[in-house]
MOPAC internal coordinates of N, CA, C and O (Angstrom, degrees):
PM7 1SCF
backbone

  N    0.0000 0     0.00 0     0.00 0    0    0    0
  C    1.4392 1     0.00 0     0.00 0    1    0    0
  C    1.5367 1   109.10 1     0.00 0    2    1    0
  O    1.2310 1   120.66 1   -37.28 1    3    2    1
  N    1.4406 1   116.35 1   142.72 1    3    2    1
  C    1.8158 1   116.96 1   177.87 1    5    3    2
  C    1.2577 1   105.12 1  -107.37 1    6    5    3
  O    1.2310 1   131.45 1   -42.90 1    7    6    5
  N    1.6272 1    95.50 1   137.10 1    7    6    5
  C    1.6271 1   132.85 1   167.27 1    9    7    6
  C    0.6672 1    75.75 1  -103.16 1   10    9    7
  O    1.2310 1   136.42 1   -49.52 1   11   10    9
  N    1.9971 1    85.82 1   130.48 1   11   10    9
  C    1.5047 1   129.46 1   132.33 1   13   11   10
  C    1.2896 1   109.34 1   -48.00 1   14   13   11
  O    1.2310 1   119.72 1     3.91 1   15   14   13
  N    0.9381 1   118.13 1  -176.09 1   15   14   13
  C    1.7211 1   134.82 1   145.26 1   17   15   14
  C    1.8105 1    89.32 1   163.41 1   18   17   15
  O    1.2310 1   148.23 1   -56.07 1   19   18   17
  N    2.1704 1    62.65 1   123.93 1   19   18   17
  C    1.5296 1   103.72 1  -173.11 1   21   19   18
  C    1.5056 1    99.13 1  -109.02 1   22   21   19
  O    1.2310 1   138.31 1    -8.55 1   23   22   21
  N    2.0402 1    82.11 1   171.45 1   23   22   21
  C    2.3335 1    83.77 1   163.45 1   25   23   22
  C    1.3371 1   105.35 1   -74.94 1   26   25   23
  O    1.2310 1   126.21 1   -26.89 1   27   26   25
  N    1.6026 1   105.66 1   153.11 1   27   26   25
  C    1.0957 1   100.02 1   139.98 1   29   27   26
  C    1.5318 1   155.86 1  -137.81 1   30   29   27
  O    1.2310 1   142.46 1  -127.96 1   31   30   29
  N    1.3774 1    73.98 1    52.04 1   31   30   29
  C    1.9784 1   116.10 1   157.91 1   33   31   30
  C    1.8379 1   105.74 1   176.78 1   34   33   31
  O    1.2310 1   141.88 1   -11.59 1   35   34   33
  N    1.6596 1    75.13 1   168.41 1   35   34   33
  C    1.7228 1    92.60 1  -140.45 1   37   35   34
  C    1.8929 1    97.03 1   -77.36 1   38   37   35
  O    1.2310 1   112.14 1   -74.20 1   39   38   37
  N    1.3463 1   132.42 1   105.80 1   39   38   37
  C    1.2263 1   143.92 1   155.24 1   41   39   38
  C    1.2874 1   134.96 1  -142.84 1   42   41   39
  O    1.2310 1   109.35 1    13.10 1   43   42   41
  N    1.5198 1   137.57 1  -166.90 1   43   42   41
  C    0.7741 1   101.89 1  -173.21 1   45   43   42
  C    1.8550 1   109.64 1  -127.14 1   46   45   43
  O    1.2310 1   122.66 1    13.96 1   47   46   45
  N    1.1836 1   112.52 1  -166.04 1   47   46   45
  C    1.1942 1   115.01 1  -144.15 1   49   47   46
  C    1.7140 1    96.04 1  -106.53 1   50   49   47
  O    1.2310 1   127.37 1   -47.31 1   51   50   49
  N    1.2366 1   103.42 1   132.69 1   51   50   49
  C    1.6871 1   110.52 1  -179.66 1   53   51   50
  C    1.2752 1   118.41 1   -97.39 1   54   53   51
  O    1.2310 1   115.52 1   168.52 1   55   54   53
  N    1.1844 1   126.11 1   -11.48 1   55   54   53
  C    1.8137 1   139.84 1  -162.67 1   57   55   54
  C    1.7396 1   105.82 1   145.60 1   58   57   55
  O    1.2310 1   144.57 1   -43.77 1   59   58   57
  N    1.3686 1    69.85 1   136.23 1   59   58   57
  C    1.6633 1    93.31 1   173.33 1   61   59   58
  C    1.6619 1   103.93 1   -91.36 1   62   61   59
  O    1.2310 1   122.46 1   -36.72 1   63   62   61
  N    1.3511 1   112.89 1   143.28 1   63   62   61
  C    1.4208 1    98.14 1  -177.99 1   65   63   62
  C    1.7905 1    98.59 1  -121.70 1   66   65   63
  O    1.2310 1   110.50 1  -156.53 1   67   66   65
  N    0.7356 1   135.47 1    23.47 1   67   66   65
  C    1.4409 1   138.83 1   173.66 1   69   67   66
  C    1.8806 1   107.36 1  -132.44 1   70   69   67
  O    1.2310 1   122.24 1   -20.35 1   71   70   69
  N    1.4437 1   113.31 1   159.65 1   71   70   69
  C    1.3367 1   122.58 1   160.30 1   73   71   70
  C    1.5745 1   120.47 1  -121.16 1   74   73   71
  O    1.2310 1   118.76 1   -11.06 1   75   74   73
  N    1.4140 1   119.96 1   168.94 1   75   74   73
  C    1.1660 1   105.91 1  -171.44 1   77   75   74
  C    1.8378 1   105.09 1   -78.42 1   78   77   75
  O    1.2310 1   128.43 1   -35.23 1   79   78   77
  N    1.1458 1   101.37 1   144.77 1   79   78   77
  C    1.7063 1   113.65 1   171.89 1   81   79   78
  C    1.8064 1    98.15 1   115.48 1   82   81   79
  O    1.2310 1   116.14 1   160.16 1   83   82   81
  N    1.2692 1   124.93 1   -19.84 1   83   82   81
  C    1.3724 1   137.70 1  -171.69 1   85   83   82
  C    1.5836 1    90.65 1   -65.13 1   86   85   83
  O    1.2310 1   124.10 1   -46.36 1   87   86   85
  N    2.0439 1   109.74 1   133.64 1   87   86   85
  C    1.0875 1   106.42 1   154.23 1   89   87   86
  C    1.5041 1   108.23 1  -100.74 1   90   89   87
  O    1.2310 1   127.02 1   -28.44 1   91   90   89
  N    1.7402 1   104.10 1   151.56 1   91   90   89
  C    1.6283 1   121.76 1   168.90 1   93   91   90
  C    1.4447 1   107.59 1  -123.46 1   94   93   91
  O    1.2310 1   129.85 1   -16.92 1   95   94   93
  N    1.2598 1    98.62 1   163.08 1   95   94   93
  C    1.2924 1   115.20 1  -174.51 1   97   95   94
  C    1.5588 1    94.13 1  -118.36 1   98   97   95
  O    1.2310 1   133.04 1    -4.26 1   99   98   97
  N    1.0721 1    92.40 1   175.74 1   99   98   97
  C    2.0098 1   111.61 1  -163.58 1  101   99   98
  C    1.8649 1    84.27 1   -76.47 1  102  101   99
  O    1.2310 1   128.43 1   -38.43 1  103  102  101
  N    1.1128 1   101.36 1   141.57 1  103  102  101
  C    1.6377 1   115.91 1  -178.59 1  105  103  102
  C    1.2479 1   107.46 1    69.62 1  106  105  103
  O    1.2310 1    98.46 1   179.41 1  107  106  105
  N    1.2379 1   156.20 1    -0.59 1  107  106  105
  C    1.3570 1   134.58 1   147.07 1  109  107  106
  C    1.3785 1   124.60 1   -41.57 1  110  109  107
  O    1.2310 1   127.69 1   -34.97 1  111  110  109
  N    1.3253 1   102.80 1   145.03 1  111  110  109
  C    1.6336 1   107.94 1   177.08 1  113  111  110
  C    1.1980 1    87.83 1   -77.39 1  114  113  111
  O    1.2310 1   121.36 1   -18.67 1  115  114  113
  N    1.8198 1   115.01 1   161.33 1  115  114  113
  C    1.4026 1   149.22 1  -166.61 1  117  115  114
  C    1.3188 1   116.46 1  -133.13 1  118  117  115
  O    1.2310 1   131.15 1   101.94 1  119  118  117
  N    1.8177 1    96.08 1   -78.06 1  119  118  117
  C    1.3313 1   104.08 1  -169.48 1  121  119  118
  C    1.7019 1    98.77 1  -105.13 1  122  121  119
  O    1.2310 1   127.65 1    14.13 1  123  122  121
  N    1.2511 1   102.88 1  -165.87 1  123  122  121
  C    1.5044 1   116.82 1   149.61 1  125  123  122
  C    1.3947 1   120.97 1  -159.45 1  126  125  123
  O    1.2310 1   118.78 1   -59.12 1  127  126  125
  N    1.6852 1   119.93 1   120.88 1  127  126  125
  C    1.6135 1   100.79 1  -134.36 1  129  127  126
  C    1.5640 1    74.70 1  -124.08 1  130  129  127
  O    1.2310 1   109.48 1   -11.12 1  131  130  129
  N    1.3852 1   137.33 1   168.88 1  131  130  129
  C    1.4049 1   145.77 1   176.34 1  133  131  130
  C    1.6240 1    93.19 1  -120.50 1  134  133  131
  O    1.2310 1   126.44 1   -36.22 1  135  134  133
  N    0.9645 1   105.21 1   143.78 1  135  134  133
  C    1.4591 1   132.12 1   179.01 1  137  135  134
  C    1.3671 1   127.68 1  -148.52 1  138  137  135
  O    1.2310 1   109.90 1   -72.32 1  139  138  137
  N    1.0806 1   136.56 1   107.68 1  139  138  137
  C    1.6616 1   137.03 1   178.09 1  141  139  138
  C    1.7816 1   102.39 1    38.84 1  142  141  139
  O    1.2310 1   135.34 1  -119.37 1  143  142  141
  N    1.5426 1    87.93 1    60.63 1  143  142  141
  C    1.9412 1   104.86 1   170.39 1  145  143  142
  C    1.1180 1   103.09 1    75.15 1  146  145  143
  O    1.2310 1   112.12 1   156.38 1  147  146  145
  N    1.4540 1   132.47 1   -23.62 1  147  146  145
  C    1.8103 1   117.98 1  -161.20 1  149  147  146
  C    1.5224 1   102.27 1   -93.93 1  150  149  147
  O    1.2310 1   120.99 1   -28.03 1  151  150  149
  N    1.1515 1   115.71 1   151.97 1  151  150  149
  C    1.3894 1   112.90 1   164.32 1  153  151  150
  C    2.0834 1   110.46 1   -87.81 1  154  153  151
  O    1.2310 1   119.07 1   -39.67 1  155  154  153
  N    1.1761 1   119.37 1   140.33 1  155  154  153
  C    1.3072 1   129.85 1  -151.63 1  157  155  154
  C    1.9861 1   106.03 1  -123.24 1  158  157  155
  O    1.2310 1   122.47 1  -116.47 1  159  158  157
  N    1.3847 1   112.87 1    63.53 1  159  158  157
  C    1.5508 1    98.15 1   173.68 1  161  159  158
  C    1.7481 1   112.15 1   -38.31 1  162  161  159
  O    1.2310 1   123.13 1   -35.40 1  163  162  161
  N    1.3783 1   111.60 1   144.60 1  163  162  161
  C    1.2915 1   126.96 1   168.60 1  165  163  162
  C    1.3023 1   104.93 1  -118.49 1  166  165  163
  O    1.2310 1   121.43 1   -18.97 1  167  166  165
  N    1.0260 1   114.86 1   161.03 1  167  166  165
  C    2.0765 1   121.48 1  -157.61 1  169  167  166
  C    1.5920 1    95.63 1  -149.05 1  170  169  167
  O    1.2310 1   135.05 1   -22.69 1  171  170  169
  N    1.6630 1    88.49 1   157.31 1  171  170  169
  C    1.1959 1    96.69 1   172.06 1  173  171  170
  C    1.4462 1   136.28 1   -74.33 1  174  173  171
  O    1.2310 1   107.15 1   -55.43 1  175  174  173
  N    1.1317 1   141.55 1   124.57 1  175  174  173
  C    1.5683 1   128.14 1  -151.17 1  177  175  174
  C    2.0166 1    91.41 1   -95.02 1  178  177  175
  O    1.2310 1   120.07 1   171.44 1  179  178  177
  N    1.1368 1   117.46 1    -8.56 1  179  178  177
  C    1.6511 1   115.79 1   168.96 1  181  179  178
  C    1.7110 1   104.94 1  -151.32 1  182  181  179
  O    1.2310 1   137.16 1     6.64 1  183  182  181
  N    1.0261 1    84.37 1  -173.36 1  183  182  181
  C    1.6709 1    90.81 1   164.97 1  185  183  182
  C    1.4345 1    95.83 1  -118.47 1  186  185  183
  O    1.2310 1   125.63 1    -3.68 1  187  186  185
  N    1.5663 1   106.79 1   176.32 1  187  186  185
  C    1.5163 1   119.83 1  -166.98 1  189  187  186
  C    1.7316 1    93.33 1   143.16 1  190  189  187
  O    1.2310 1   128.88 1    -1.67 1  191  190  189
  N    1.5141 1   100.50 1   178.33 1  191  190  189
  C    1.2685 1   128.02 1   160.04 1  193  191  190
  C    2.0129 1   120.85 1   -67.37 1  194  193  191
  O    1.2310 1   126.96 1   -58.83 1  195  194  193
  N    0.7550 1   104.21 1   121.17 1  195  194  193
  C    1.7160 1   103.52 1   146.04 1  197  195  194
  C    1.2261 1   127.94 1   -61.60 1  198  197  195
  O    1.2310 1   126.44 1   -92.59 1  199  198  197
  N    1.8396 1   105.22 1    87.41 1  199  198  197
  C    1.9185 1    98.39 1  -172.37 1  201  199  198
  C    1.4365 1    91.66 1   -92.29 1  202  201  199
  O    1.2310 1   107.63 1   149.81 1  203  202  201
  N    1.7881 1   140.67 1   -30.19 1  203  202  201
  C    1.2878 1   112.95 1  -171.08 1  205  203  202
  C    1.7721 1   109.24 1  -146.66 1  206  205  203
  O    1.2310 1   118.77 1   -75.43 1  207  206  205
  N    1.3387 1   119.95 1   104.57 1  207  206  205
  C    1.7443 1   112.13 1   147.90 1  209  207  206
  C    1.2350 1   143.94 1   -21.15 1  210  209  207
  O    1.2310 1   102.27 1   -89.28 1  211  210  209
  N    1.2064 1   150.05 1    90.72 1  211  210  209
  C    1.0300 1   125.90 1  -163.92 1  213  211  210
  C    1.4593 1   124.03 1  -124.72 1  214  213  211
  O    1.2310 1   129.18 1  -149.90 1  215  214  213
  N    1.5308 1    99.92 1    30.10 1  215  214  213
  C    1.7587 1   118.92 1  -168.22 1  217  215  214
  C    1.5210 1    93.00 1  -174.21 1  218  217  215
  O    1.2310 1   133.46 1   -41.76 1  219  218  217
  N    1.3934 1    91.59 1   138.24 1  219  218  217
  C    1.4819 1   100.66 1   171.51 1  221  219  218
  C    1.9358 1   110.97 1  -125.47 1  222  221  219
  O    1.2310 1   121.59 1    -5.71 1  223  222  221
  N    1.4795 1   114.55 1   174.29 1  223  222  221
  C    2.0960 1   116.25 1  -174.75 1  225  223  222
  C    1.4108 1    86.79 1   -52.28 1  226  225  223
  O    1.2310 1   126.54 1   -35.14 1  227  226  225
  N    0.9532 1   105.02 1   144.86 1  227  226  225
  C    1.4112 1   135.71 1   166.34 1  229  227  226
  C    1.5249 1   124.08 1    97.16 1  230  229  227
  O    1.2310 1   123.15 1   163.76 1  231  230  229
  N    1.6651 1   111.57 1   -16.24 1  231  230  229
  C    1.0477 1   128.03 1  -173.39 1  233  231  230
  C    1.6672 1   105.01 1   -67.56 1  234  233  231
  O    1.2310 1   119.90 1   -39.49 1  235  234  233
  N    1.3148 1   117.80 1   140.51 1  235  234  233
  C    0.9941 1   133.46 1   154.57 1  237  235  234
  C    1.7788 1   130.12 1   -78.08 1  238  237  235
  O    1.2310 1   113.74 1   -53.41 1  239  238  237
  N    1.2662 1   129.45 1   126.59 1  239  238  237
  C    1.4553 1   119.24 1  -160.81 1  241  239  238
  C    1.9773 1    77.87 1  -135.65 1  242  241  239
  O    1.2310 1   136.43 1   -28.12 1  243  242  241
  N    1.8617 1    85.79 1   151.88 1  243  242  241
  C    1.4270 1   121.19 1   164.40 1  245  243  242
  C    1.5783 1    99.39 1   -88.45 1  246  245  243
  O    1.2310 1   125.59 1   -19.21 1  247  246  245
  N    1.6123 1   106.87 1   160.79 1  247  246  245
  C    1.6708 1   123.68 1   166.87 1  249  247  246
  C    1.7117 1    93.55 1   -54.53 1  250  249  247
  O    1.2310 1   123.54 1   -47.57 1  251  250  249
  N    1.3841 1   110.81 1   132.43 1  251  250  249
  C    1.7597 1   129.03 1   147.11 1  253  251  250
  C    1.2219 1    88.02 1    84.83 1  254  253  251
  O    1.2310 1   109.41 1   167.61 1  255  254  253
  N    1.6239 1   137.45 1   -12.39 1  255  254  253
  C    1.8693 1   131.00 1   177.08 1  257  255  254
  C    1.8455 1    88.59 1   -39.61 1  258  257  255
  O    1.2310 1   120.43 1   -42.70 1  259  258  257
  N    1.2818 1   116.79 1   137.30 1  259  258  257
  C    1.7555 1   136.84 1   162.82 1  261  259  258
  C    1.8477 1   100.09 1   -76.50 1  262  261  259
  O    1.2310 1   127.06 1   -81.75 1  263  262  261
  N    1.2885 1   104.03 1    98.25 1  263  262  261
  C    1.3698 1   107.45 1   155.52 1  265  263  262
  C    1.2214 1   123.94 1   -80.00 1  266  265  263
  O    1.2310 1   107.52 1   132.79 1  267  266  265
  N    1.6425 1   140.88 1   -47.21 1  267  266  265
  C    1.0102 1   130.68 1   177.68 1  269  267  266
  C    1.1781 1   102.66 1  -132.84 1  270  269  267
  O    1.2310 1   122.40 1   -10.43 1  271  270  269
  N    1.7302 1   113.01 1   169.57 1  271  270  269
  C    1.2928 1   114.59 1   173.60 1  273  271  270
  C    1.9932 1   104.77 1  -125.77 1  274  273  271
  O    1.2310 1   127.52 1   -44.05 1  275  274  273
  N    1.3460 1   103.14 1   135.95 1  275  274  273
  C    1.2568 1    88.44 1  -168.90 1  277  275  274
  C    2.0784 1    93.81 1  -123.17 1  278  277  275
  O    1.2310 1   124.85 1   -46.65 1  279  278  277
  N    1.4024 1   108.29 1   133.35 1  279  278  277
  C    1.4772 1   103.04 1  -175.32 1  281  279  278
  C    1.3361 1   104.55 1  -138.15 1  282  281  279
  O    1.2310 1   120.10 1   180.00 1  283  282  281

């Protein structure tokens, strides 16, 4: 089954730390998103594969925008 995993809050994105085809496990770091100055690890909400990216550094994301999908 595919997880989302969204922001969750709206900033932007400093590096992606995974590619697609990469397996994670539940709690791996992912992203790393900046938010009101802080830098913000994002984790894995399961484990699975990385079937899709959907933001890349520099990108800017809204609250709940789907950055990756992990299945």
């Amino acid at each position: 089954m595919d997880v989302e995993v969204k922001a969750p809050m709206p900033g932007k994105i400093l590096e992606v730390l995974v590619k697609v085809g990469d397996q994670v496990k539940e709690d791996d770091e992912i992203v790393m998103l900046e938010a009101m100055k802080m830098e913000n690890p994002i984790y894995a909400p399961a484990g699975g594969t990385v079937k899709e990216i959907k933001v890349k550094s520099d990108d800017s994301v809204e609250m709940e925008q789907v950055m990756m999908i992990i299945g």
